[in-house]
C-alpha positions in Angstrom: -65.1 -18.1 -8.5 -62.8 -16.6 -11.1 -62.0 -13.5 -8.7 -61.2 -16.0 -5.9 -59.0 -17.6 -8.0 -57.4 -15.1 -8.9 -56.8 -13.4 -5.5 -55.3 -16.7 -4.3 -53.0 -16.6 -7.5 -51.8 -12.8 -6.8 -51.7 -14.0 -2.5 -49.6 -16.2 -3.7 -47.4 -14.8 -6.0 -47.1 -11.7 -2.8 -46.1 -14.4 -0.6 -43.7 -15.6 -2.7 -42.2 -12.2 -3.7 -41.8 -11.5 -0.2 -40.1 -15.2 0.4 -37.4 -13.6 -2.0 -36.1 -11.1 1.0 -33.8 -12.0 3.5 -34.8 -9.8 6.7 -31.5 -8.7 9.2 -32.3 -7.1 12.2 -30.2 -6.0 15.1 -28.6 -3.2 17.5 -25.1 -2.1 17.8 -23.7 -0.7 20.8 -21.2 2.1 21.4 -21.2 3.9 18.5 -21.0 7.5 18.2 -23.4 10.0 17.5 -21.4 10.8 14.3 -20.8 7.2 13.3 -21.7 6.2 9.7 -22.8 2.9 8.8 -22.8 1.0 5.4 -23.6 -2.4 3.4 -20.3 -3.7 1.3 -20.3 -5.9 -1.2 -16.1 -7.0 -1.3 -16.5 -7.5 -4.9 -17.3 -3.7 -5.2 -16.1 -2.0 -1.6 -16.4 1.6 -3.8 -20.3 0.8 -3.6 -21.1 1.8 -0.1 -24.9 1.8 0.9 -25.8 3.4 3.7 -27.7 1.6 6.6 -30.6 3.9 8.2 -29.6 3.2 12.3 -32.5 4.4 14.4 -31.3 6.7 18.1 -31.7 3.4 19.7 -28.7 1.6 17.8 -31.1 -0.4 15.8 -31.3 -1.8 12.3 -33.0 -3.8 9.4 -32.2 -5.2 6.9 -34.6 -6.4 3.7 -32.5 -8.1 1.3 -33.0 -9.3 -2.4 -31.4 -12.3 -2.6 -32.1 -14.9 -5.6 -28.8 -16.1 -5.5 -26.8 -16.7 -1.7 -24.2 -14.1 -1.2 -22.4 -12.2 1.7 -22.1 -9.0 2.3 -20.2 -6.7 5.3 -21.9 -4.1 8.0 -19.2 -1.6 8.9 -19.0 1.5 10.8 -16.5 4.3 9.7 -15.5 5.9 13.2 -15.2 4.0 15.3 -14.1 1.4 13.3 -15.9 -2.2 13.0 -18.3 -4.7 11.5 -18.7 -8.2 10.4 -19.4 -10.4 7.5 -22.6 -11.9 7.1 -24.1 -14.7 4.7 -27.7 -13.9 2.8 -30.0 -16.2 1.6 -33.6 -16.2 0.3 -36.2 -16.2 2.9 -33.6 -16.5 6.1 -34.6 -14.4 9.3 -31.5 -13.3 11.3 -30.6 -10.9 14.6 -27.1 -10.0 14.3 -25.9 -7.4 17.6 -22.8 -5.6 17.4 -21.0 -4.3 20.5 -18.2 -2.0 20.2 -15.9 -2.1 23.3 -13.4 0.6 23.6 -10.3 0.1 24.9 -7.6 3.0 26.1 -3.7 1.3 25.3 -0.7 3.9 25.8 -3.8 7.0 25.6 -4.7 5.7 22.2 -8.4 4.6 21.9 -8.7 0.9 19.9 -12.6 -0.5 19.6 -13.1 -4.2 19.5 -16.1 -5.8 17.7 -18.4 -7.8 19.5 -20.8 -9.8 17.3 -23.9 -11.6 18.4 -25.8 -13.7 16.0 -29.2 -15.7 16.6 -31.6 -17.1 13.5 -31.4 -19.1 10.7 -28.0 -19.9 9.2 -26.1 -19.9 12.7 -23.7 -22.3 11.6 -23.2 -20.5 8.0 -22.5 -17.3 9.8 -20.0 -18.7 12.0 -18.2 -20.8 9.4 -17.4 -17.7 7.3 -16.2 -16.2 10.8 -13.5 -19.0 11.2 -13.2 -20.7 8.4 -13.3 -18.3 5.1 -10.9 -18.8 2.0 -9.2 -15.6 2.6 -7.7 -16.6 6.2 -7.2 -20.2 6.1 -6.4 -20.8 2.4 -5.2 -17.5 0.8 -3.1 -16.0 3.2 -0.6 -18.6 4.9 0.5 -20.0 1.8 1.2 -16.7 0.0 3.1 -15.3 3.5 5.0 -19.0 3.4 6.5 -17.9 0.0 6.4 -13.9 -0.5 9.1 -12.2 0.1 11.5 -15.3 1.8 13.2 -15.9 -1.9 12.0 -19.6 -1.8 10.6 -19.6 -5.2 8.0 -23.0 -5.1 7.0 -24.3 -8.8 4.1 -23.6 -10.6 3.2 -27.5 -10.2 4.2 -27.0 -6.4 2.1 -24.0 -5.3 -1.2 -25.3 -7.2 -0.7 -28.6 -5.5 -0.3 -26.7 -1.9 -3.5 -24.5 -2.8 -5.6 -27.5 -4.0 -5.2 -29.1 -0.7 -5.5 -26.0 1.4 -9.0 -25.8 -0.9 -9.5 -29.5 -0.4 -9.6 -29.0 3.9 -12.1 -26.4 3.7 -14.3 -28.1 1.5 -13.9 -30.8 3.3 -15.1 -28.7 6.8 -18.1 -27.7 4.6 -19.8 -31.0 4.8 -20.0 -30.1 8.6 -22.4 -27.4 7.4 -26.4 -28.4 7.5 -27.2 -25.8 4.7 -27.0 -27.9 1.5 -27.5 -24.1 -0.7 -24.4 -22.8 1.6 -22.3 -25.6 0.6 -23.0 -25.8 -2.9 -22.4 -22.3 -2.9 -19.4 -21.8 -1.0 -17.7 -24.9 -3.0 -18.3 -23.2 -6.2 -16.6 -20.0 -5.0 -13.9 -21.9 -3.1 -13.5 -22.9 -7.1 -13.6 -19.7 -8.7 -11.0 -18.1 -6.2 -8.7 -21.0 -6.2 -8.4 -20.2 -10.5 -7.8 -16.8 -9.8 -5.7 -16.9 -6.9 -3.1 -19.4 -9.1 -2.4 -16.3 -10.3 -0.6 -15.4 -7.3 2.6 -16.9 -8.7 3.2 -14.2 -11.0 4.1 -12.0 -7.4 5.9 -15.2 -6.5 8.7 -16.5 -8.5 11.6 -14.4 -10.4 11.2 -16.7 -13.7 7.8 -18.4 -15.6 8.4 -22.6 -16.1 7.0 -24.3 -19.0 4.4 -25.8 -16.6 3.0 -22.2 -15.4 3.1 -20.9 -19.3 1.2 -23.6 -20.6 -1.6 -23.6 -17.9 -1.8 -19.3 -18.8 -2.3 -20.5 -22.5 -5.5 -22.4 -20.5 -7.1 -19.1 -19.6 -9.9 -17.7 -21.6 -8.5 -14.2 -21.6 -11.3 -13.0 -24.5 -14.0 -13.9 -22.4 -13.5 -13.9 -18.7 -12.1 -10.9 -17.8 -10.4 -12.3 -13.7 -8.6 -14.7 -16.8 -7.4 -11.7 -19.3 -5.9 -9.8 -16.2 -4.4 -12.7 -14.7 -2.7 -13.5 -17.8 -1.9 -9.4 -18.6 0.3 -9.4 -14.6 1.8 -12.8 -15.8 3.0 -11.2 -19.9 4.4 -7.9 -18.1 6.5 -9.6 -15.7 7.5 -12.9 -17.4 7.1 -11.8 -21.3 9.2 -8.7 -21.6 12.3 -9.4 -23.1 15.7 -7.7 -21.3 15.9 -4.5 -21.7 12.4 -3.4 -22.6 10.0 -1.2 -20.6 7.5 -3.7 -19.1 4.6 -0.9 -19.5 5.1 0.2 -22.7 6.0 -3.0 -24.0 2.5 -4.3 -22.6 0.4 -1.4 -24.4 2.3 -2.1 -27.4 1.2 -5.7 -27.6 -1.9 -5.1 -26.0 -3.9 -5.6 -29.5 -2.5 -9.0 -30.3 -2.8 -10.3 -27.0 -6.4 -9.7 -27.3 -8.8 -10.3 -29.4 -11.4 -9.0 -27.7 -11.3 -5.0 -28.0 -13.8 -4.3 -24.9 -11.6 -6.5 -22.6 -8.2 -5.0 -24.1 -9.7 -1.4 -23.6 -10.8 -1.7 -20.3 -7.5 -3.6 -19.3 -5.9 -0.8 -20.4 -7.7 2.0 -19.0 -7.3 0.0 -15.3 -3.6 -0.4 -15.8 -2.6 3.2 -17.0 -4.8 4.2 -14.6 -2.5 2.6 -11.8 0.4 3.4 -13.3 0.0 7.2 -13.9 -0.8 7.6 -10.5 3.1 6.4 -10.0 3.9 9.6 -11.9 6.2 7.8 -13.5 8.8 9.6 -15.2 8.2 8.3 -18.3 3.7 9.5 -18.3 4.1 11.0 -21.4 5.4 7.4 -23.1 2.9 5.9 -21.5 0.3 8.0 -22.2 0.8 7.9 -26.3 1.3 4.0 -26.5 -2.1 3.9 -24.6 -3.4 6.6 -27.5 -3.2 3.9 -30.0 -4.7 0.9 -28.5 -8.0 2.1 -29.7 -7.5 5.5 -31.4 -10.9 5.5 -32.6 -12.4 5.4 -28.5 -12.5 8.7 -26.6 -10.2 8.5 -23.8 -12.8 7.6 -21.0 -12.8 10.8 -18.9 -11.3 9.4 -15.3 -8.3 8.5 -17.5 -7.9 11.9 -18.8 -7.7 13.4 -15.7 -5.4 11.1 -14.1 -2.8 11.9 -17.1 -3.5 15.3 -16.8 -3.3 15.5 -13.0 -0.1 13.1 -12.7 1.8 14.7 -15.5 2.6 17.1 -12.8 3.5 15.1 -10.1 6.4 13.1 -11.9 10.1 13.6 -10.4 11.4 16.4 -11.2 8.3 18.3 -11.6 7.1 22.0 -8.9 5.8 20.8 -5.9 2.3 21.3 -5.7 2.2 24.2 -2.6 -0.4 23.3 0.6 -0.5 25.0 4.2 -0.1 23.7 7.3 0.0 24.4 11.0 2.8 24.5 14.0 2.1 23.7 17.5 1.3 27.1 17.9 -1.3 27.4 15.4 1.1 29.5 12.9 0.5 28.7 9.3 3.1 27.5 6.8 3.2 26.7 3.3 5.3 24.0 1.8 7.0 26.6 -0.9 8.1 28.5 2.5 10.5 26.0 3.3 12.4 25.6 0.3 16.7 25.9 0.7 16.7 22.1 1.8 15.6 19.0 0.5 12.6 18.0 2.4 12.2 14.2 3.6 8.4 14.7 4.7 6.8 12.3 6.8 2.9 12.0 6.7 1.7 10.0 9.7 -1.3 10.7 12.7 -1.5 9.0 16.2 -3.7 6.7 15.5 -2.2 4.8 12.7 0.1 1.5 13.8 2.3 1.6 11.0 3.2 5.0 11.4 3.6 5.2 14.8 6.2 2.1 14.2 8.2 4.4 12.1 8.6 6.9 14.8 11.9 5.1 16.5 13.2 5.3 12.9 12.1 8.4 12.1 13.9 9.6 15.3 17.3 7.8 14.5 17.4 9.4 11.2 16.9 12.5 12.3 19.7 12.2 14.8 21.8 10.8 11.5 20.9 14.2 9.7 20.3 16.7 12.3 23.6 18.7 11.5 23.2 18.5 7.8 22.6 21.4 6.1 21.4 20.3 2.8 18.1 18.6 4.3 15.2 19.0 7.0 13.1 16.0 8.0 9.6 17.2 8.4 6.8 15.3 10.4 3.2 16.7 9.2 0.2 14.7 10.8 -3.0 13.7 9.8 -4.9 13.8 13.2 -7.9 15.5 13.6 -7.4 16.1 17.6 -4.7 18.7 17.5 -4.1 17.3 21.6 -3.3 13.7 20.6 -0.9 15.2 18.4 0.8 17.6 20.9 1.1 15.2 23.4 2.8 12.6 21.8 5.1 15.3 20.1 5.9 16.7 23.5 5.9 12.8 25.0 8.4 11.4 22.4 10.6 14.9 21.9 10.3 14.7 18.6 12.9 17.5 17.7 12.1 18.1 14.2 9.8 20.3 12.7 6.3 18.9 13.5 3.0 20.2 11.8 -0.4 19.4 10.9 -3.0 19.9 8.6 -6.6 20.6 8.9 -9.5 18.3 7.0 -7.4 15.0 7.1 -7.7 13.4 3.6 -9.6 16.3 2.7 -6.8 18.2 3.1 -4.7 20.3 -0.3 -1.6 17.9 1.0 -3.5 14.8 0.5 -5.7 15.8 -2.5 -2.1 17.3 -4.1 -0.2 14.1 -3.9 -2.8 11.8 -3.8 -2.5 10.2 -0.3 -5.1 8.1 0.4 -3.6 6.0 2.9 -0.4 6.5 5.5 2.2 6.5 6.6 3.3 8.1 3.6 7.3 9.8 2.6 7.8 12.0 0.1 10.7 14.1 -0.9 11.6 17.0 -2.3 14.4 18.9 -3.8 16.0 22.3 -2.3 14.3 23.7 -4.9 11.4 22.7 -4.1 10.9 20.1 -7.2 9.2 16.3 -6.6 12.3 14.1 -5.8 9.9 11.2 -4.8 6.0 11.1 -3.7 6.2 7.4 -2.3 10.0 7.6 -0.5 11.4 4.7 1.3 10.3 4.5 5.0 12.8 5.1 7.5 13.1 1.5 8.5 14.3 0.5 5.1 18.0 -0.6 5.0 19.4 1.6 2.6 17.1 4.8 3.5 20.4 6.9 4.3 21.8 5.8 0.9 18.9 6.2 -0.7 18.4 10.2 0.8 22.3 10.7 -0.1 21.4 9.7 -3.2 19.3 12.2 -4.4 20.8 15.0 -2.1 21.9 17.5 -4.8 
């Protein structure tokens, strides 16, 4: 009787351990041979895990889930995914249909997502209705940039009732976990999001100041960097670096010497990688925040890779490849100041520089002290040529081979285009993030540093 018992007891306990996993299965359509496909968690989109697709496009999906969370299903090339919810014990087919589409020769891919099983609703709602697109975004593009300058009192008002609504659409939901859960995050992101303000006004009222002084920047870390953007931008009297005043401070701020460290390693870590001219400041204030830690070793290298990269500094040399296949190095084309131009084909923003790119090189064409250079990213050297020939782009066009994996892009850094740099006729760093070609004062600007 015992050894039933106890069989039933570890049944049982199976059945209940497999309860725990939340099962996704599904098929996408139209992806490539090559295509790679991963799991993303948002809060940690460096953490890619790849998903095993079989020949036949299909997948699954066994998920630990004590808590409810979401997670994405992309695809690298061609691009696309969705966002899914995850929950305990739920059973879901989720189908994903790329459809190409050929605009103007380029090829765009549109997602196609079929979802049947338990949570429809859940899935759906975080399709339409999720905090980033219908809270987040509007109100910050209602204020950023148009000089409008809302109080503190104001803007947390506007974002409790944009919160407010889409709690509110959550009672429409049937999943009482899904609610629950989603309201408490709706919570957490509306604290942290208040934040936002710091990108939003030019001065700090006494109403935002005394709700940062709410913050419990020695525990919750979202809290102490919230309140570190708000001191550097508000805090630093006239006058004063904002960096190095920050670093300097750093210790009383905090209390807490494993959030003060890592806040400092994360923000020196984004600002060497400015190469700003100033690095070696920098990197002695950060020296004495906590002399007695060794300088975590992704830090070092930073520093020690951006030291050479600030204005001023040799250009770091890379080859790269005419029309005709001839290779040339960057050092080869010193005599002018270069105003280089990284771009491909397939990239929107870029490709909306290229009327600008064209009226300033008709601005500069006869000038002797510079050369506009064009180098692309593209890995089909044909898409390339043809909109090169298409366009008549007159300048010097060239590409490079391996893309981001490229000495151009590993050089200076370039993880993302379009991209300007510019150099001296010397062949020195003048800038590694130039202003684009649309900006208003981009002949000023290139005068300017025309020596």
């Amino acid at each position: 009787m015992k050894k039933i018992f106890f069989a039933a007891l570890m049944l049982l306990a199976s059945v209940g351990s497999f309860a725990q996993k939340a099962v996704i299965t599904g098929k996408i359509k139209g992806m490539k041979a090559d295509t790679h496909v991963f799991l993303m968690n948002i809060a940690d989109p460096t953490n890619m895990v790849p998903v095993a697709v079989g020949a036949d496009g299909n997948y699954k999906l066994e998920l630990d889930a004590p808590e409810p969370y979401t997670r994405f299903l992309i695809l690298d090339d061609p691009k696309g995914g969705f966002k899914f919810y995850v929950q305990q014990g739920m059973k879901a087919n989720i189908d994903l249909e790329l459809i190409k589409h050929n605009e103007g020769g380029e090829e765009t891919y549109e997602s196609k997502v079929t979802y049947t099983g338990d949570h429809k609703d859940c899935f759906e709602f975080l399709s339409e209705g999720d905090y980033y697109s219908n809270a987040q975004n509007p109100l910050l593009m209602k204020y950023y940039g148009k000089g409008l300058n809302p109080t503190f009192g104001q803007f947390r008002g506007e974002l409790r009732h944009q919160v407010d609504k889409l709690e509110g659409k959550l009672m429409e939901i049937n999943n009482p976990v899904f609610r629950k859960w989603m309201k408490g995050d709706y919570e957490q992101k509306m604290n942290g999001s208040l934040g936002w303000y710091n990108e939003l006004s030019d001065k700090a009222d006494s109403t935002l100041i005394a709700w940062m002084e709410t913050l419990d920047r020695n525990a919750i870390y979202n809290d102490a960097l919230t309140y570190a953007n708000f001191y550097r931008k508000f805090m630093t009297p006239a006058g004063e670096d904002a960096t190095l005043y920050f670093l300097n401070h750093l210790n009383t701020l905090y209390s807490n010497k494993d959030i003060a460290n890592q806040l400092a390693d994360e923000y020196v870590s984004r600002v060497f990688q400015d190469a700003p001219s100033n690095i070696d400041d920098v990197y002695a204030a950060y020296r004495t925040i906590s002399s007695a830690r060794e300088i975590p070793a992704n830090v070092q290298s930073l520093y020690d890779h951006y030291k050479n990269l600030v204005p001023g500094a040799k250009a770091a040399d890379f080859d790269m490849y005419d029309a005709n296949g001839k290779k040339v190095m960057l050092s080869k084309l010193k005599g002018k100041a270069l105003y280089v131009d990284c771009w491909a084909t397939w990239c929107g923003p870029c490709r909306a520089e290229t009327p600008n790119m064209i009226k300033l090189y008709e601005h500069f064409k006869n000038d002797k002290r510079i050369q506009l250079v064009s180098i692309s990213l593209d890995k089909k050297e044909a898409a390339w040529k043809a909109v090169v020939k298409k366009e008549n782009l007159a300048w010097p066009q060239y590409i490079i081979k391996g893309e981001y994996e490229s000495d151009m892009c590993k050089n200076y850094d370039i993880q993302g285009i379009p991209r300007f740099m510019m150099f001296d006729k010397n062949g020195r760093i003048v800038s590694l993030d130039a202003p684009r070609p649309s900006a208003p004062n981009i002949i000023e600007w290139i005068e300017g540093n025309l020596k």
